[in-house]
C-alpha positions in Angstrom: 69.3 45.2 -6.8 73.1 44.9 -7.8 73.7 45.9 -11.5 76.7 44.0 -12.2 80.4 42.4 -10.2 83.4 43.6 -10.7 84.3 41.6 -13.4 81.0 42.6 -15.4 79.9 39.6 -14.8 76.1 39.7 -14.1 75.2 38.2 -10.5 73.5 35.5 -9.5 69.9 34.6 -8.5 69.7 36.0 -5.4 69.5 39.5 -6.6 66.3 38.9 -8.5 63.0 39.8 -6.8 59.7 38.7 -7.9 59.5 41.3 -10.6 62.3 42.6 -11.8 63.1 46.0 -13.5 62.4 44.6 -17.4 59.1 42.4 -16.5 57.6 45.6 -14.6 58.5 48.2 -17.3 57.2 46.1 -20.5 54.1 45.1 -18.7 53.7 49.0 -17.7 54.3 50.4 -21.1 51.9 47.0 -22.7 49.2 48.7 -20.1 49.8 52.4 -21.0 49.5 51.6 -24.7 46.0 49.1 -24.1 44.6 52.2 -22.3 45.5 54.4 -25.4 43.6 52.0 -27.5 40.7 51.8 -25.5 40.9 55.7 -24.8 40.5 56.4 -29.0 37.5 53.8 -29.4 35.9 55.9 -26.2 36.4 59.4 -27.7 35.1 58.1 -31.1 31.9 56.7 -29.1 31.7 60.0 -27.3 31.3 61.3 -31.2 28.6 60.1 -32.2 25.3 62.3 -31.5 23.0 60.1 -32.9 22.0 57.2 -31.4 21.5 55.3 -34.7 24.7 56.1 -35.9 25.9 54.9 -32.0 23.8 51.4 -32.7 26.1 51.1 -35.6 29.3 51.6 -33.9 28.1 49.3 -31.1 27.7 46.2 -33.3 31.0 46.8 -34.9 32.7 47.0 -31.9 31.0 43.9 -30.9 31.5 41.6 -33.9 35.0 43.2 -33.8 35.3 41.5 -30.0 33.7 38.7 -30.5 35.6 38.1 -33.8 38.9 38.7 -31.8 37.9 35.9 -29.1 37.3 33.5 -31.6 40.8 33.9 -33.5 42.8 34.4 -30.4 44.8 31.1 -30.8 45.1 31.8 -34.7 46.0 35.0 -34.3 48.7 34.4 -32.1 50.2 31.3 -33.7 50.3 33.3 -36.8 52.5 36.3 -35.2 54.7 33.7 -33.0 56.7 34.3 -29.6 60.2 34.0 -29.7 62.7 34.5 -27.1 63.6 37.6 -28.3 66.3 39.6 -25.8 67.3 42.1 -28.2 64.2 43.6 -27.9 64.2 44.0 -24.2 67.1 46.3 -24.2 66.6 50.1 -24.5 68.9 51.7 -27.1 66.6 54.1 -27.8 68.8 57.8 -28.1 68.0 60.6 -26.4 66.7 63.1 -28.5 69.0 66.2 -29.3 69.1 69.8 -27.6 66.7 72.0 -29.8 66.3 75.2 -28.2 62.7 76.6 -29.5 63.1 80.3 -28.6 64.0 82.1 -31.5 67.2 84.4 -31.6 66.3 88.2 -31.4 66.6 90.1 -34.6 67.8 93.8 -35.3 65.3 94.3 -37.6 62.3 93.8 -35.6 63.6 95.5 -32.6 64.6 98.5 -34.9 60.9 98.4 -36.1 59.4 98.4 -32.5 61.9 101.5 -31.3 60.5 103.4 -34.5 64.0 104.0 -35.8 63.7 105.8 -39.4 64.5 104.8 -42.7 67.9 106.5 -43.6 67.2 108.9 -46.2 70.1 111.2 -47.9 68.5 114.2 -48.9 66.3 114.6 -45.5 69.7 114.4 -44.2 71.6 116.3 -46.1 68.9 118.9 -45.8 68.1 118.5 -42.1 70.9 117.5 -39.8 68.6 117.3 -37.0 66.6 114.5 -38.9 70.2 112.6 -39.5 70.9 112.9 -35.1 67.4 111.5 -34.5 67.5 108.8 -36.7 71.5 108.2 -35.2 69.6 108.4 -31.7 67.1 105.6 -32.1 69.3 103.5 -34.3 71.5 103.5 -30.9 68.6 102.9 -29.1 67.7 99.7 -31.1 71.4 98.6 -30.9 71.7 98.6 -27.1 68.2 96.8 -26.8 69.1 94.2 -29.3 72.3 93.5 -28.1 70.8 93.3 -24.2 68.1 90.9 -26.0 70.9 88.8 -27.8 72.5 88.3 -24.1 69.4 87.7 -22.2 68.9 84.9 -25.3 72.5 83.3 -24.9 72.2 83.3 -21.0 68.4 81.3 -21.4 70.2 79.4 -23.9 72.9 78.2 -21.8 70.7 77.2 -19.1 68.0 75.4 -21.0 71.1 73.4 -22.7 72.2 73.0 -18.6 69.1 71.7 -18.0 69.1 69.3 -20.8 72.4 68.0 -20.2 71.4 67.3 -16.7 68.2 65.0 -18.1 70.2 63.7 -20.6 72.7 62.1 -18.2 69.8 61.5 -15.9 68.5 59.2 -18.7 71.5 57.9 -20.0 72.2 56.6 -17.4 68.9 55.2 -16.3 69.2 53.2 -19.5 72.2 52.1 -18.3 70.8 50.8 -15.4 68.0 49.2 -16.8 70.0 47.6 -19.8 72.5 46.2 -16.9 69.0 44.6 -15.1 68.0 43.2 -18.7 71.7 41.6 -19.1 71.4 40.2 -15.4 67.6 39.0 -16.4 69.3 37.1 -19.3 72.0 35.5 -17.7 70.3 34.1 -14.6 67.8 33.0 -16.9 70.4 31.3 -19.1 71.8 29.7 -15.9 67.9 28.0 -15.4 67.3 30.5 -11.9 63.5 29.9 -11.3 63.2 33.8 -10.6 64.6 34.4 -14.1 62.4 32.2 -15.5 59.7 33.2 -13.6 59.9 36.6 -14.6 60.9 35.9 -18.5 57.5 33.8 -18.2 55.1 36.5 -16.8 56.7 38.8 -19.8 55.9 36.9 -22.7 52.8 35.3 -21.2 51.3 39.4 -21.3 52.4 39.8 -24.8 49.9 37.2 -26.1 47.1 39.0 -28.0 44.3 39.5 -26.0 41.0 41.8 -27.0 41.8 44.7 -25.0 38.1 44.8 -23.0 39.7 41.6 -21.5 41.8 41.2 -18.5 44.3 38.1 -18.5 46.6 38.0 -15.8 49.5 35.2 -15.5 51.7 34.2 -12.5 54.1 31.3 -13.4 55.8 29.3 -10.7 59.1 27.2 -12.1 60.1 24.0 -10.8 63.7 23.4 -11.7 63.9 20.1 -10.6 61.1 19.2 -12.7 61.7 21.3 -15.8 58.3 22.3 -15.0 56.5 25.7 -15.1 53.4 25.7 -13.2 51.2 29.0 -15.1 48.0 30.4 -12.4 45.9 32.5 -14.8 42.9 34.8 -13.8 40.6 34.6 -16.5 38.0 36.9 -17.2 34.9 36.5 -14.9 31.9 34.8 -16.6 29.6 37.8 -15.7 31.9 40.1 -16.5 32.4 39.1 -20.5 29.7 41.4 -23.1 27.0 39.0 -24.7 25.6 41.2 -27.0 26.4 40.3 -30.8 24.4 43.1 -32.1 22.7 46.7 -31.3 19.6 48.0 -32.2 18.1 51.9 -31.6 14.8 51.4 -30.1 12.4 55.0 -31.6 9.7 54.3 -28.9 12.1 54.5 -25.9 14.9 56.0 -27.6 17.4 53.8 -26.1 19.7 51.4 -27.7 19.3 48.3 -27.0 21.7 44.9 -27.0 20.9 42.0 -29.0 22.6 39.0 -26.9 23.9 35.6 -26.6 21.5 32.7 -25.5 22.6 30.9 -22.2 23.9 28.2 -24.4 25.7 29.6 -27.4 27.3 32.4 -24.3 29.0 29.2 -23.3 29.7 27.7 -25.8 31.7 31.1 -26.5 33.6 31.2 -23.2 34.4 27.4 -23.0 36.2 28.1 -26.7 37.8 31.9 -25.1 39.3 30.0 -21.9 40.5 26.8 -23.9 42.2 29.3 -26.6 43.6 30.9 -23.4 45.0 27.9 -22.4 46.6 26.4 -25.0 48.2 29.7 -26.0 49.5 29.9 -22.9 51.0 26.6 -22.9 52.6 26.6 -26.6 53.8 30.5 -25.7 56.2 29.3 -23.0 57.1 25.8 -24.6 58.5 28.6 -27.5 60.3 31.0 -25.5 62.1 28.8 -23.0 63.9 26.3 -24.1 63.6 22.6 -23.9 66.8 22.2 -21.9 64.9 24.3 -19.2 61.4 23.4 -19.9 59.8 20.1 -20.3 56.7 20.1 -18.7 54.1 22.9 -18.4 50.9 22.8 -15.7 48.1 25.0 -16.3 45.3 26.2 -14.1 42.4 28.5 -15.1 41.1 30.6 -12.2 38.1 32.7 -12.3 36.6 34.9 -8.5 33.9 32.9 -6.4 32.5 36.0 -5.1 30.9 33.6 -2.7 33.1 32.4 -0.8 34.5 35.7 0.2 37.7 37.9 0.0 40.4 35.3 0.8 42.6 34.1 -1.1 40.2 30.8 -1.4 38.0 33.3 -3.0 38.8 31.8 -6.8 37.7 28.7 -8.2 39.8 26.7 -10.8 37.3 26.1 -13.6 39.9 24.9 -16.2 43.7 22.7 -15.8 45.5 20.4 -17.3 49.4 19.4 -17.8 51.1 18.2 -20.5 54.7 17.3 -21.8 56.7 19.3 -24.5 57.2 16.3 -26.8 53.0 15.4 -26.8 51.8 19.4 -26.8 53.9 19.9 -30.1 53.3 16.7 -31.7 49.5 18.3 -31.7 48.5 20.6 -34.9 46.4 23.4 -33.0 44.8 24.8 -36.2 43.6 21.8 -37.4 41.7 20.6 -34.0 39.0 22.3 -32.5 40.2 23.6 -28.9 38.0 21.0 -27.3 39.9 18.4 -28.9 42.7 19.4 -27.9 41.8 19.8 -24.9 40.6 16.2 -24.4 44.2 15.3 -26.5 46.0 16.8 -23.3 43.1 15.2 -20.9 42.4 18.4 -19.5 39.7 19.0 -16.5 37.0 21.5 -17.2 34.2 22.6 -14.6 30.2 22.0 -15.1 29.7 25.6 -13.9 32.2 28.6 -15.4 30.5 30.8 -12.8 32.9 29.8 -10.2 30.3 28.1 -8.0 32.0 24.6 -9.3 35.9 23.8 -9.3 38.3 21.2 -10.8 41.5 20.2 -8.9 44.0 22.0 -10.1 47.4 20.7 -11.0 50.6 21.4 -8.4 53.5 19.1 -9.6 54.8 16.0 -10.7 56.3 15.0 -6.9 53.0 15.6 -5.4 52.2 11.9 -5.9 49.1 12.0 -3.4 46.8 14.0 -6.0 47.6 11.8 -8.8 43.9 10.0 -8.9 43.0 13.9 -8.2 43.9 15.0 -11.1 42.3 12.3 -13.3 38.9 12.7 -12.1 36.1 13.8 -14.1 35.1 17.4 -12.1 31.4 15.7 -12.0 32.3 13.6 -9.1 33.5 16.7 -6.7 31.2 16.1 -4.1 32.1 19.6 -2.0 31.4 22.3 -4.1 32.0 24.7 -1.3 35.5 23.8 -0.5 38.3 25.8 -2.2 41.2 24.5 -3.7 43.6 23.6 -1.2 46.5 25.0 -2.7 47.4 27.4 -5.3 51.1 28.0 -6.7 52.5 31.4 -6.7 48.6 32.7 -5.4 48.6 35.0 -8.1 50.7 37.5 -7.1 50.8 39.2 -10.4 46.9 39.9 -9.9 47.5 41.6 -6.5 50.2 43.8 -8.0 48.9 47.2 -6.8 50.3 49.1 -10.0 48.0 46.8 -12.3 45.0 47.5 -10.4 45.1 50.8 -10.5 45.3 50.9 -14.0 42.9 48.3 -14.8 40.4 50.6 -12.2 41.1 53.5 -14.1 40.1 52.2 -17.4 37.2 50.9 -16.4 36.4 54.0 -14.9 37.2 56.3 -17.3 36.3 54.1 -20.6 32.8 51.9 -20.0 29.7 53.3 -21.4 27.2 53.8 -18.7 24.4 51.4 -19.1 21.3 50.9 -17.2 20.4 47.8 -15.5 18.2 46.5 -18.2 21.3 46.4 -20.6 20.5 49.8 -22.2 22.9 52.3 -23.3 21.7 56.1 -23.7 
């Protein structure tokens, strides 16, 4: 990618791929410091030895989630998005040359050659105890001055090698501050790439419990002022339903206390509508209404089956609504159901991903217009996918992502047995 013209001006559209520099580095270092999170809450389970004490932790960690869910649009209303650029610049100095091996000292050399305290009347006495104290003091000289050298030279190259990393860096923040100026000004100039990428940035910095993975891939429509946002939500299998732990003596197991069938989803209609209408008021906040006027929103979740094609999702949640009507709407004084009716939003009957709504594509598709406004009780075809998907998530196949969210899981989930035990 091109850094900047000749005239510093920052260049145009063109030069911005799907992700640029910025998007990929926030989103990395958002990852790296989730992972940290989840490592400590892992290391302090791994503490516990007894499994009471464990049972304890357990349901504080769960009313902790489940808590978190429940306040997600509150909590994020109350902290606010703003199209802050400042803060996607890296000023951060590198840190000064501090050379950590200490300077030889006389004294300590003298110490280890076994040179003599002087003494005058030894001396003055024995002139042979005078030459052998002469002899070593010598001795300890020419070692510490070949030490001193030896320290100079290490020194030198150490502050070398530091200059070299130190320009290294400088002037990777260079590079990355020029892609962070070119971000902004294609985004000022209403580039879909820009606006794209600005999107997928603060769209990941909404807070989401940690155990949860959200993924966002916005498509802009500049002819529309639209920004079409394809989400991933969390699988409804993959969610925990326990609310509580208990340590069973008998089998000495601990074992989950969970959520009824009903009152499970009850609690994931409420997660994916909170979802939702962040979303939505995130991006009508951070891009402007001269760019942004409308904002389409479709909820996917995996169909494991229909198979591994990209008609392998079902859209279990969508809806679209217009800047003017969303923030005429208070959203802590309505339930998320309500205002999800307010926006005449389509839900599914099944969250599983056996059932699918239509999801919305744009304003100038005129021929799903009566689509859209069905109720999703009259799909007659469960089976058949959605015919087409903005953008087909491409911030989901992202291989970088993947990994990490692999690795977490990996490295982090308790082992539990299929009855829903932990040991």
């Amino acid at each position: 990618m091109k850094k900047e013209s000749s005239n510093k001006i920052p260049v145009a559209a063109e030069s911005i791929t799907d992700e640029t520099l910025p998007e990929t580095h926030i989103l990395t270092q958002a990852e790296l410091a989730r992972r940290e999170r989840l490592a400590k809450i892992q290391q302090e389970r791994d503490g516990f030895v007894g499994l009471n004490e464990l049972a304890d932790f357990e349901t504080k960690q769960s009313e902790m989630f489940i808590k978190e869910c429940k306040n997600i649009l509150r909590d994020n209303l109350a902290a606010g998005v703003r199209t802050d650029w400042a803060s996607l610049y890296n000023d951060k100095p590198y840190p000064p040359f501090v050379y950590k091996n200490p300077a030889p000292r006389y004294n300590l050399i003298a110490r280890e050659k076994g040179v003599p305290k002087k003494s005058f009347f030894s001396e003055l006495l024995f002139p042979a105890i005078k030459k052998a104290r002469l002899e070593k003091e010598n001795n300890a000289k020419t070692a510490y001055d070949l030490k001193s050298k030896q320290h100079e030279e290490e020194k030198e190259a150490g502050r070398a090698a530091y200059e070299k990393e130190r320009d290294a860096y400088v002037a990777g923040q260079s590079a990355y501050n020029s892609e962070v100026e070119t971000l902004q000004f294609n985004f000022g100039k209403g580039h879909p790439a820009a606006i794209e990428s600005f999107a997928r940035i603060v769209l990941h910095s909404i807070k989401i419990p940690d155990s949860i993975n959200v993924y966002f891939d916005p498509v802009y429509l500049p002819g529309e002022k639209q920004l079409v946002i394809d989400c991933l939500l969390p699988a409804y299998y993959d969610l925990p339903r326990a609310v509580s732990y208990q340590y069973n003596k008998d089998n000495r197991a601990i074992v989950p206390i969970v959520m009824g069938d009903q009152e499970y989803n009850t609690f994931y209609l409420d997660l994916i509508q909170q979802i939702t209408l962040i979303a939505i008021n995130t991006v009508f906040n951070a891009i402007p209404a001269r760019l942004l006027q409308w904002v389409g929103f479709n909820g996917w979740v995996e169909n494991d089956k229909i198979g591994d094609t990209l008609e392998s999702k079902a859209c279990i949640i969508t809806c679209r609504t217009a800047r003017d009507d969303f923030t005429a709407l208070d959203l802590l004084e309505l339930s998320p159901t309500d205002l999800l009716q307010e926006l005449e939003g389509l839900t599914a009957k099944s969250f599983t991903g056996t059932d699918t709504v239509q999801p919305f594509v744009s304003t100038a598709d005129s021929s799903d217009a009566d689509e859209n406004k069905q109720a999703s009780d009259v799909l007659k075809d469960k089976s058949k996918p959605p015919r087409y998907r903005p953008g087909e998530l491409r911030q989901v196949t992202t291989q970088l992502m993947e990994e990490m969210v692999d690795q977490i899981e990996k490295s982090l989930l308790t082992d539990r047995d299929k009855d829903g035990m932990i040991h």
